[in-house]
PQR file with spaces between the fields and no chain letter, atoms N, CA, C, O and H, PARSE charges and radii, in Angstrom:
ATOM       1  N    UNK     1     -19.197   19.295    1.251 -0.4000 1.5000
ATOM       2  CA   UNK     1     -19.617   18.069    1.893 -0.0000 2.0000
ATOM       3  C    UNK     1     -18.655   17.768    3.045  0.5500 1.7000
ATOM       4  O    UNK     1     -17.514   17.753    2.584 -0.5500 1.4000
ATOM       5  N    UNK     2     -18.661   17.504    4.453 -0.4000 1.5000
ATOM       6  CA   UNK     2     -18.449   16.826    5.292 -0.0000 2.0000
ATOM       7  C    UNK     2     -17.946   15.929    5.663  0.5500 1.7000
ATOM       8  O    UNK     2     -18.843   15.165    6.022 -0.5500 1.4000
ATOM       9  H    UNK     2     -19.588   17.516    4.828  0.4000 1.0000
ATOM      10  N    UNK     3     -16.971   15.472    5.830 -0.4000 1.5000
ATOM      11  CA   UNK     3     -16.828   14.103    6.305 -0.0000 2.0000
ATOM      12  C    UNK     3     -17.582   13.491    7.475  0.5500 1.7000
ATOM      13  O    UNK     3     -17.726   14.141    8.510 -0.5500 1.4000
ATOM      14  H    UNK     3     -16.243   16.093    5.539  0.4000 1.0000
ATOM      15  N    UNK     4     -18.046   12.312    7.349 -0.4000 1.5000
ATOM      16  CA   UNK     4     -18.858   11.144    8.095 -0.0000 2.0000
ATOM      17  C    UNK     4     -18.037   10.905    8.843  0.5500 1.7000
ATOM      18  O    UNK     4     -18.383   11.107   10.007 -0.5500 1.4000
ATOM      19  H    UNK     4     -17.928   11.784    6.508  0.4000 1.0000
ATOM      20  N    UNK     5     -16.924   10.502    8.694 -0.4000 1.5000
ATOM      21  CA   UNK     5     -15.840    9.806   10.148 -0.0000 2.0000
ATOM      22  C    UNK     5     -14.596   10.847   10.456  0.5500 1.7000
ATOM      23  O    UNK     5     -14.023   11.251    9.444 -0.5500 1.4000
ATOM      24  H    UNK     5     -16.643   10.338    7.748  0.4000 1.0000
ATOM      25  N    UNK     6     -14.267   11.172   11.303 -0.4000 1.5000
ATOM      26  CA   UNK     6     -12.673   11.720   11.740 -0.0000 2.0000
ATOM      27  C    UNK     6     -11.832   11.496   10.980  0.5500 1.7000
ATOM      28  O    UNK     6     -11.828   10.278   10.801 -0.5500 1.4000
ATOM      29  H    UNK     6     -14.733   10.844   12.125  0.4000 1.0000
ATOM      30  N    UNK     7     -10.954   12.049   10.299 -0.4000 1.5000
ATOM      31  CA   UNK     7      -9.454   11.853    9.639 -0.0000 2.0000
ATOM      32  C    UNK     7      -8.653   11.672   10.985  0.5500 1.7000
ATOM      33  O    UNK     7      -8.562   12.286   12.049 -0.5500 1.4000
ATOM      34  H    UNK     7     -10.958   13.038   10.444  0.4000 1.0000
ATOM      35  N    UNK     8      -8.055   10.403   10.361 -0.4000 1.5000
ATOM      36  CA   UNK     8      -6.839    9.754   10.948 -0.0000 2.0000
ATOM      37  C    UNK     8      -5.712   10.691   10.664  0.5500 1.7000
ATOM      38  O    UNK     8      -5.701   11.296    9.592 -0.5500 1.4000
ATOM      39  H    UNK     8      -8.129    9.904    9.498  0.4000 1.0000
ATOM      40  N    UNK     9      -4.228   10.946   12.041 -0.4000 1.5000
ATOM      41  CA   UNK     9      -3.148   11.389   11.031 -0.0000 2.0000
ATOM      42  C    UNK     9      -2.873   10.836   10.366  0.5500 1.7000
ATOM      43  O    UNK     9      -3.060    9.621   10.431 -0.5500 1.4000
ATOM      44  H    UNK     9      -4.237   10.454   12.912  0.4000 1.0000
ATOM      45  N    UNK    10      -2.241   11.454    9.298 -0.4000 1.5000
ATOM      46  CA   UNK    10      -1.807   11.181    7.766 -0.0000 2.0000
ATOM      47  C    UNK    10      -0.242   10.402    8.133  0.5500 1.7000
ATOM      48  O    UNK    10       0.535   10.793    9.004 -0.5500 1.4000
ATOM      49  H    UNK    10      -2.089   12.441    9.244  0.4000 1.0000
ATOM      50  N    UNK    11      -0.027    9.189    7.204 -0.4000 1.5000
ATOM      51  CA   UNK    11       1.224    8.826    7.618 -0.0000 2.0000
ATOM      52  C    UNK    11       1.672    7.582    6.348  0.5500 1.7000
ATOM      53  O    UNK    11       1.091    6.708    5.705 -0.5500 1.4000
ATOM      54  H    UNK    11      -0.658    8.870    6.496  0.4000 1.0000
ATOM      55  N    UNK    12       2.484    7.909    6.422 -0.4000 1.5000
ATOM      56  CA   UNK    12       3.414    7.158    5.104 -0.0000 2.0000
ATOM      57  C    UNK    12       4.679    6.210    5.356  0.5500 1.7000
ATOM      58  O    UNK    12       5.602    6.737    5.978 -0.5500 1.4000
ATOM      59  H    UNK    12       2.956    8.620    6.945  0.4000 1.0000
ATOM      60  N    UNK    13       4.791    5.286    5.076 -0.4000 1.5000
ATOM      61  CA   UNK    13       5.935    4.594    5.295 -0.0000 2.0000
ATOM      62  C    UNK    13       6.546    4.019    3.358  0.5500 1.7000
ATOM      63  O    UNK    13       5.909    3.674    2.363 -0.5500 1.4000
ATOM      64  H    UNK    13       4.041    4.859    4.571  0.4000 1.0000
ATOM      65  N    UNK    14       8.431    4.232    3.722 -0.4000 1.5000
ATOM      66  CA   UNK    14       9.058    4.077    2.770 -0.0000 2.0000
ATOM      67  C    UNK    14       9.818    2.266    3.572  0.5500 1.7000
ATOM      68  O    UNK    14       9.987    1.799    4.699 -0.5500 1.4000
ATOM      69  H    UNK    14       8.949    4.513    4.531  0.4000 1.0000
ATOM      70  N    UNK    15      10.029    1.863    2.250 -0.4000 1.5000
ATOM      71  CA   UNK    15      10.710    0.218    2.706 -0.0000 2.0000
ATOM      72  C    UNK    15      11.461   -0.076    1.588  0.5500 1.7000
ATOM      73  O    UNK    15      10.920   -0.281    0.501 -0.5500 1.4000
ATOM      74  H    UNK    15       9.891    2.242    1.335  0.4000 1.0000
ATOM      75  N    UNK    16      13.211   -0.137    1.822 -0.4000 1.5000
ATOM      76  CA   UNK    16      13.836   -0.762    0.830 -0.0000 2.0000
ATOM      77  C    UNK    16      13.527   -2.355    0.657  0.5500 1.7000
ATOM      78  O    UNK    16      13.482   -3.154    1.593 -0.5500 1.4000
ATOM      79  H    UNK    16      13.651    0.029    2.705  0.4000 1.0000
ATOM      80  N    UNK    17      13.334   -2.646   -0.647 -0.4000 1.5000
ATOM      81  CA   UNK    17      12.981   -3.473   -0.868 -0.0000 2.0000
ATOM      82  C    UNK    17      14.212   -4.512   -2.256  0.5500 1.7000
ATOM      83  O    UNK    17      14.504   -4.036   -3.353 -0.5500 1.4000
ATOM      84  H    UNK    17      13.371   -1.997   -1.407  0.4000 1.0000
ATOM      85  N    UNK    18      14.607   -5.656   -1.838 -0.4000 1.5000
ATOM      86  CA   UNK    18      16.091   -6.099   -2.555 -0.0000 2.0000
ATOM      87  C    UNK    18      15.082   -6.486   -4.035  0.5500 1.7000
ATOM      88  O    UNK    18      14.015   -7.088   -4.161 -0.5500 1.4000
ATOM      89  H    UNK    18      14.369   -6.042   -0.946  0.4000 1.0000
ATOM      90  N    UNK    19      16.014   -5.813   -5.020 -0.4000 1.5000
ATOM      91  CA   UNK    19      15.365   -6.142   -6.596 -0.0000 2.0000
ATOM      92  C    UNK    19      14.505   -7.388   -6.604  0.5500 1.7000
ATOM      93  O    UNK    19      13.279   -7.477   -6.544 -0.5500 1.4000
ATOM      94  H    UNK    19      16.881   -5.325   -4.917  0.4000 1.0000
ATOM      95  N    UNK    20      15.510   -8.412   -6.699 -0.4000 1.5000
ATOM      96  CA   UNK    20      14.854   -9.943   -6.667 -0.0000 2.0000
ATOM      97  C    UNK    20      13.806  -10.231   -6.345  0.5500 1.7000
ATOM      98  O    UNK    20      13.179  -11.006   -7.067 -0.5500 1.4000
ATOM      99  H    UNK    20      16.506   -8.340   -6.748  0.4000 1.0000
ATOM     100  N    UNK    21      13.156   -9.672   -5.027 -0.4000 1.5000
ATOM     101  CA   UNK    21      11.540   -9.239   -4.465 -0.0000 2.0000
ATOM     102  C    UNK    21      10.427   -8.669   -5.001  0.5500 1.7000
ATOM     103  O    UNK    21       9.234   -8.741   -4.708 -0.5500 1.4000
ATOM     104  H    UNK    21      13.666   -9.043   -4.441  0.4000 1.0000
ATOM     105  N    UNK    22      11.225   -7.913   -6.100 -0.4000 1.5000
ATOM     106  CA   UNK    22       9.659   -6.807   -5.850 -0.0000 2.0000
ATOM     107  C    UNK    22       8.604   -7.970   -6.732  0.5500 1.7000
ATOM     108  O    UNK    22       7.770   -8.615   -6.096 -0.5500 1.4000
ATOM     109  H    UNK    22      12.194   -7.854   -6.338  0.4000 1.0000
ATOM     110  N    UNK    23       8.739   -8.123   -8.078 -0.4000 1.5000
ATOM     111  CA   UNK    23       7.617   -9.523   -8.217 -0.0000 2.0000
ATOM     112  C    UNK    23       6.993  -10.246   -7.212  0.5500 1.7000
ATOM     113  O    UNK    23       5.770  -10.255   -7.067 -0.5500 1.4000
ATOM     114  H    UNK    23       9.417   -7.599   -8.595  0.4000 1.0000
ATOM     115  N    UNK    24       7.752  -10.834   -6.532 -0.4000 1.5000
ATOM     116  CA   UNK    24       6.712  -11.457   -5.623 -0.0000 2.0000
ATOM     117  C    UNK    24       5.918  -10.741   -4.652  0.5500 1.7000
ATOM     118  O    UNK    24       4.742  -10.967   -4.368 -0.5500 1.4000
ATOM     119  H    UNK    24       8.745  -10.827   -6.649  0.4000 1.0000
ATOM     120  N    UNK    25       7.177   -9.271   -3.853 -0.4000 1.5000
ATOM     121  CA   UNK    25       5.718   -8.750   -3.346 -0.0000 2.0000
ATOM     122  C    UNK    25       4.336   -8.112   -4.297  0.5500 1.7000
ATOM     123  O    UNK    25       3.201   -7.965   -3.842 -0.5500 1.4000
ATOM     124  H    UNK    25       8.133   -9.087   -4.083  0.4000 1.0000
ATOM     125  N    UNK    26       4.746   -7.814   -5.618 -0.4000 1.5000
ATOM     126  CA   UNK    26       3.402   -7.236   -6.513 -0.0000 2.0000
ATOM     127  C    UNK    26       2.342   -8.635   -6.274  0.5500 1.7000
ATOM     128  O    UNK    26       1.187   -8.458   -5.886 -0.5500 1.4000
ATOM     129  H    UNK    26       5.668   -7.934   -5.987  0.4000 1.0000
ATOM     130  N    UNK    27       2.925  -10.122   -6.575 -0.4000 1.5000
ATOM     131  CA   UNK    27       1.724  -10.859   -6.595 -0.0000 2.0000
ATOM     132  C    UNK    27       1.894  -11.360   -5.006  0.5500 1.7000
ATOM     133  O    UNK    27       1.481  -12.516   -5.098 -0.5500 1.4000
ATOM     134  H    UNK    27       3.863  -10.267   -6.890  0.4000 1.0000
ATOM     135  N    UNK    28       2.178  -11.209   -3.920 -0.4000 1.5000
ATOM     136  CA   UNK    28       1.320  -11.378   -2.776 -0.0000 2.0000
ATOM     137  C    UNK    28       0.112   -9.974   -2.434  0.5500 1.7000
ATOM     138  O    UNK    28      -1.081  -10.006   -2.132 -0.5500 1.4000
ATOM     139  H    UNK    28       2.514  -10.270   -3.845  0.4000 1.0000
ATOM     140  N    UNK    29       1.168   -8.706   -2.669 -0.4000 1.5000
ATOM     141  CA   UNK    29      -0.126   -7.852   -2.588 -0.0000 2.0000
ATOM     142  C    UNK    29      -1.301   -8.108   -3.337  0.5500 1.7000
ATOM     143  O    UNK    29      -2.273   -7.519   -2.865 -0.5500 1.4000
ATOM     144  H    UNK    29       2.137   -8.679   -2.915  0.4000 1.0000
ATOM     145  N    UNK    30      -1.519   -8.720   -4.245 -0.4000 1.5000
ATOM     146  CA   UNK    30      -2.393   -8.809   -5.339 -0.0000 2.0000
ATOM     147  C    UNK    30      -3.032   -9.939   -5.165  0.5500 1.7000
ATOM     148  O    UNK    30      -3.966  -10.293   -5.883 -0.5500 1.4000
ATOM     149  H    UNK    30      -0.729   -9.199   -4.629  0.4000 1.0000
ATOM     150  N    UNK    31      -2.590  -10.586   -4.212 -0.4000 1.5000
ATOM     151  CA   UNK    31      -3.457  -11.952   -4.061 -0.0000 2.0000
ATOM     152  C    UNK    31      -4.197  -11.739   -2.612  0.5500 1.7000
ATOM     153  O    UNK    31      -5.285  -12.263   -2.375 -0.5500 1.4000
ATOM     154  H    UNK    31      -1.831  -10.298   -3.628  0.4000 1.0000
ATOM     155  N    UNK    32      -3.597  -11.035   -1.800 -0.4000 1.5000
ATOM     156  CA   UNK    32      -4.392   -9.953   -0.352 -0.0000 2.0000
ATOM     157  C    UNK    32      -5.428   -9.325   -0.853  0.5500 1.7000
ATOM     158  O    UNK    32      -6.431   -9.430   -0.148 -0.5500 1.4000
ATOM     159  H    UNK    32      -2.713  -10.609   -1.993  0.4000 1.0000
ATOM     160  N    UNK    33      -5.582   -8.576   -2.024 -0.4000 1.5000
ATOM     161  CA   UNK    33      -6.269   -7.882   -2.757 -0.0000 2.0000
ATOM     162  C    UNK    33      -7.598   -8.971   -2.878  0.5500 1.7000
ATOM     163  O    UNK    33      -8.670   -8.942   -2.273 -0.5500 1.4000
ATOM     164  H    UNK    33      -4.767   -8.491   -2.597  0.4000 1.0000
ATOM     165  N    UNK    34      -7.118   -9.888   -3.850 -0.4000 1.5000
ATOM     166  CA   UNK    34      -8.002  -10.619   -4.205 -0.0000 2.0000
ATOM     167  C    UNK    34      -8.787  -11.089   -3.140  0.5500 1.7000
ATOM     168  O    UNK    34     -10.004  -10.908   -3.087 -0.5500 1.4000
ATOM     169  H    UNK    34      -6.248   -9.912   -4.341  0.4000 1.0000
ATOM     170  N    UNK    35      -8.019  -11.792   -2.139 -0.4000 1.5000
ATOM     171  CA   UNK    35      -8.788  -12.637   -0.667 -0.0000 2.0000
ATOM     172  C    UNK    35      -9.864  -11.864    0.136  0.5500 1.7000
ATOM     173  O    UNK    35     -11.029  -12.116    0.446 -0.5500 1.4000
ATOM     174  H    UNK    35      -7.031  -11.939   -2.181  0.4000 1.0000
ATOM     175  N    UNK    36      -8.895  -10.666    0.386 -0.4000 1.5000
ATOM     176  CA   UNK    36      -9.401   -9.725    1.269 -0.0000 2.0000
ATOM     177  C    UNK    36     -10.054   -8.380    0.848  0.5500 1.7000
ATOM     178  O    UNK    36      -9.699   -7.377    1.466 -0.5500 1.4000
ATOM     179  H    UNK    36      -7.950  -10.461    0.134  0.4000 1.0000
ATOM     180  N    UNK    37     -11.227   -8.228   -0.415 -0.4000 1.5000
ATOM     181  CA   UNK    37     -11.398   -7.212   -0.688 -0.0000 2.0000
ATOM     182  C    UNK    37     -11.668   -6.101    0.170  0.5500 1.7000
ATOM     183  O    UNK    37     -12.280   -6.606    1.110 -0.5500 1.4000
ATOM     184  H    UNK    37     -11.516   -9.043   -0.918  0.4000 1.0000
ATOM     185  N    UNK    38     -11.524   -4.478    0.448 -0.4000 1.5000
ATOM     186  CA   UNK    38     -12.422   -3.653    1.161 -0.0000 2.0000
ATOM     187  C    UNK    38     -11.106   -3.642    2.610  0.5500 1.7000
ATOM     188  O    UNK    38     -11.233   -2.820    3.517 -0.5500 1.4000
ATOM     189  H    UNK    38     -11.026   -4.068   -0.316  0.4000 1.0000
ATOM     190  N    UNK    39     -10.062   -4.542    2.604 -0.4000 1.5000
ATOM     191  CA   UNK    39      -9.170   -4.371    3.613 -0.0000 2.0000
ATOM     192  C    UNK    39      -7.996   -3.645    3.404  0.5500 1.7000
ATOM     193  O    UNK    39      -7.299   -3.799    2.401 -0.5500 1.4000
ATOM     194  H    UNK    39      -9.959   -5.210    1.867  0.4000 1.0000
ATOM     195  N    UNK    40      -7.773   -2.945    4.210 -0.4000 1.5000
ATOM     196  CA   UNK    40      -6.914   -1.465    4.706 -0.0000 2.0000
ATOM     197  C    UNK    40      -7.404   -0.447    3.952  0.5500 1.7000
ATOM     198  O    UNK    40      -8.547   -0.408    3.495 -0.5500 1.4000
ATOM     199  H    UNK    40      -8.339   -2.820    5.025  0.4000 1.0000
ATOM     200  N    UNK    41      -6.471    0.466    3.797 -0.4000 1.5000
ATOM     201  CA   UNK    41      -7.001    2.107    3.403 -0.0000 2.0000
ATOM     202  C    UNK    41      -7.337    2.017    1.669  0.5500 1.7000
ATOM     203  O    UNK    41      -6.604    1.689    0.737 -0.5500 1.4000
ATOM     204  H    UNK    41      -5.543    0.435    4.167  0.4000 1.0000
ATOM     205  N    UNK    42      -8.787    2.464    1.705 -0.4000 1.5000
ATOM     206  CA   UNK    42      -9.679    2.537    0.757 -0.0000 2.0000
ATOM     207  C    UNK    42      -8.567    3.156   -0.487  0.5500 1.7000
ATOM     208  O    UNK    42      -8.310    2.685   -1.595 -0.5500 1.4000
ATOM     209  H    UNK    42      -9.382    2.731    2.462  0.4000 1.0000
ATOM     210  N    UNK    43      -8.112    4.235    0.107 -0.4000 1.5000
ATOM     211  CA   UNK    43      -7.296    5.570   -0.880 -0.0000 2.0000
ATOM     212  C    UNK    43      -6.014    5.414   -0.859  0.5500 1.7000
ATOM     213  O    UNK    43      -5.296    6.377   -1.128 -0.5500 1.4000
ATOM     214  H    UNK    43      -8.321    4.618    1.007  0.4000 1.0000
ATOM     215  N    UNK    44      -5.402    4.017   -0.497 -0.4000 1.5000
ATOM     216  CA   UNK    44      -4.587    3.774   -0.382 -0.0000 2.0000
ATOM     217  C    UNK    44      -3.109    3.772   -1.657  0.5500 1.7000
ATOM     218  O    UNK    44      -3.370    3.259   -2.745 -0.5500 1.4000
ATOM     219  H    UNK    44      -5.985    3.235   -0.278  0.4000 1.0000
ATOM     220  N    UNK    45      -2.049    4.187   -1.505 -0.4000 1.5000
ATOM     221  CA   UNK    45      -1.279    4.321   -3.038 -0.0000 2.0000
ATOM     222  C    UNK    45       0.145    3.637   -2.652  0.5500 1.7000
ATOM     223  O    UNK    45       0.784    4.050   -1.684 -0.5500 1.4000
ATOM     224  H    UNK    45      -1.837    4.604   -0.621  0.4000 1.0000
ATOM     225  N    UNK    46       0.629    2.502   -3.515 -0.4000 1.5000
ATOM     226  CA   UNK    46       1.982    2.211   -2.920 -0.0000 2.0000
ATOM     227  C    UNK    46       2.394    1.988   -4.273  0.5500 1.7000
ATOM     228  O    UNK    46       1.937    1.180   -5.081 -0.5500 1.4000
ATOM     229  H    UNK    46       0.110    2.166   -4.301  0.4000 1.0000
ATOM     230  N    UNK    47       3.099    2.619   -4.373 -0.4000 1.5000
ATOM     231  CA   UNK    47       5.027    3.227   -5.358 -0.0000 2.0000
ATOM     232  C    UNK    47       5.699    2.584   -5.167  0.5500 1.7000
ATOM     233  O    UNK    47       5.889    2.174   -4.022 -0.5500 1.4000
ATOM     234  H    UNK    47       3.471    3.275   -3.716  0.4000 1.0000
ATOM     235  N    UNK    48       6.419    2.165   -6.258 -0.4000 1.5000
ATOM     236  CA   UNK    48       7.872    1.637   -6.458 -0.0000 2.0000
ATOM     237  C    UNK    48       8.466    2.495   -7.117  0.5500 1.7000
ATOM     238  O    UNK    48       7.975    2.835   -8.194 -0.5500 1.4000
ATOM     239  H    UNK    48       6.265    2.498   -7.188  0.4000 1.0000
ATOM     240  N    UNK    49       9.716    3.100   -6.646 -0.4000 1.5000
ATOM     241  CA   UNK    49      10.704    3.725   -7.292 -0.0000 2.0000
ATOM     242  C    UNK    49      12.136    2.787   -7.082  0.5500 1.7000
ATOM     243  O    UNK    49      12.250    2.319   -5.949 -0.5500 1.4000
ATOM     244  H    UNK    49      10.114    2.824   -5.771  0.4000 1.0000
ATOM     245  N    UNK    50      12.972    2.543   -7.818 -0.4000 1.5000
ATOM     246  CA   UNK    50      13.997    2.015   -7.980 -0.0000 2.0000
ATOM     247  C    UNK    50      14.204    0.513   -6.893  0.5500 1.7000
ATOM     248  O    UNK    50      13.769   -0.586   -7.236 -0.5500 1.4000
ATOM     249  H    UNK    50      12.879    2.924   -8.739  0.4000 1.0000
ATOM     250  N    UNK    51      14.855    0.726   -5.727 -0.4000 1.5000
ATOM     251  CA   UNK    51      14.477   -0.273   -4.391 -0.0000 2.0000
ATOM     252  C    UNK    51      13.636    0.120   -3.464  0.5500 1.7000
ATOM     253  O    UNK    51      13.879   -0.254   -2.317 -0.5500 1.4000
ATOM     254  H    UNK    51      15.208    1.619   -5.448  0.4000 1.0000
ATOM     255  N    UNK    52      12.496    0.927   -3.694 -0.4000 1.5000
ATOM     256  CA   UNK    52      12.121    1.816   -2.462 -0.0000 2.0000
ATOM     257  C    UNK    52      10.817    1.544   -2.618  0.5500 1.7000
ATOM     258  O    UNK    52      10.382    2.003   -3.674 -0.5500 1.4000
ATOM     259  H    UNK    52      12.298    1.231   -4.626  0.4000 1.0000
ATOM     260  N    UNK    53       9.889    0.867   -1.848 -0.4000 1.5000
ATOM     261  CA   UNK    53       8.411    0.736   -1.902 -0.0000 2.0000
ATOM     262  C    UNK    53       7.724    1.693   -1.129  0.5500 1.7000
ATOM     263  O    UNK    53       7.782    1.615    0.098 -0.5500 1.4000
ATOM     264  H    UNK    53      10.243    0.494   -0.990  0.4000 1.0000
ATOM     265  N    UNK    54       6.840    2.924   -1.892 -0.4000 1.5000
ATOM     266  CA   UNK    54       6.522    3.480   -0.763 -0.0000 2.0000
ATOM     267  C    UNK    54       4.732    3.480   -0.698  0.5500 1.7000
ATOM     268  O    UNK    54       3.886    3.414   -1.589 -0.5500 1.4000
ATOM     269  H    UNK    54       6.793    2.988   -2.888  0.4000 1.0000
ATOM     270  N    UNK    55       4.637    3.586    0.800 -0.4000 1.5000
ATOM     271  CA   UNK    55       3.092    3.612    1.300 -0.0000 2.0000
ATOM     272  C    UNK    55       2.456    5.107    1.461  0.5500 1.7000
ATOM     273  O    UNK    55       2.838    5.852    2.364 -0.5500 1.4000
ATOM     274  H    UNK    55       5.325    3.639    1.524  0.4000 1.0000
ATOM     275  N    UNK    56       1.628    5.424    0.678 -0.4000 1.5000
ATOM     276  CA   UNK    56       0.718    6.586    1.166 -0.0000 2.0000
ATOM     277  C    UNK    56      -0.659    6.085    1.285  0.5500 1.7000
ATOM     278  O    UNK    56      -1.559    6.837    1.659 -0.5500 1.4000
ATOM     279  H    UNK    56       1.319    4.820   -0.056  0.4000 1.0000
């Protein structure tokens, strides 16, 4: 099967993120989620490892 639209380059961003934070960013992402269904990348995956939030 084909893809319908062009692939974008592929691109990832890493962001230290200070302990104390990461809760609140889980429930602002999660409340973007909620508001804004169907907005940014469909296949989108973001990781937390230790201080390090990462975007694929």
């Amino acid at each position: 099967m084909e893809r319908k639209t062009p692939m974008d380059m592929p691109y990832g961003r890493v962001i230290r993120l200070r302990p104390e934070k990461v809760s609140s960013y889980i429930f602002y992402h999660y409340q973007l989620q909620e508001e804004h269904p169907g907005r940014g990348d469909k296949y989108g995956l973001i990781s937390i490892h230790e201080d390090k939030i990462i975007f694929l």
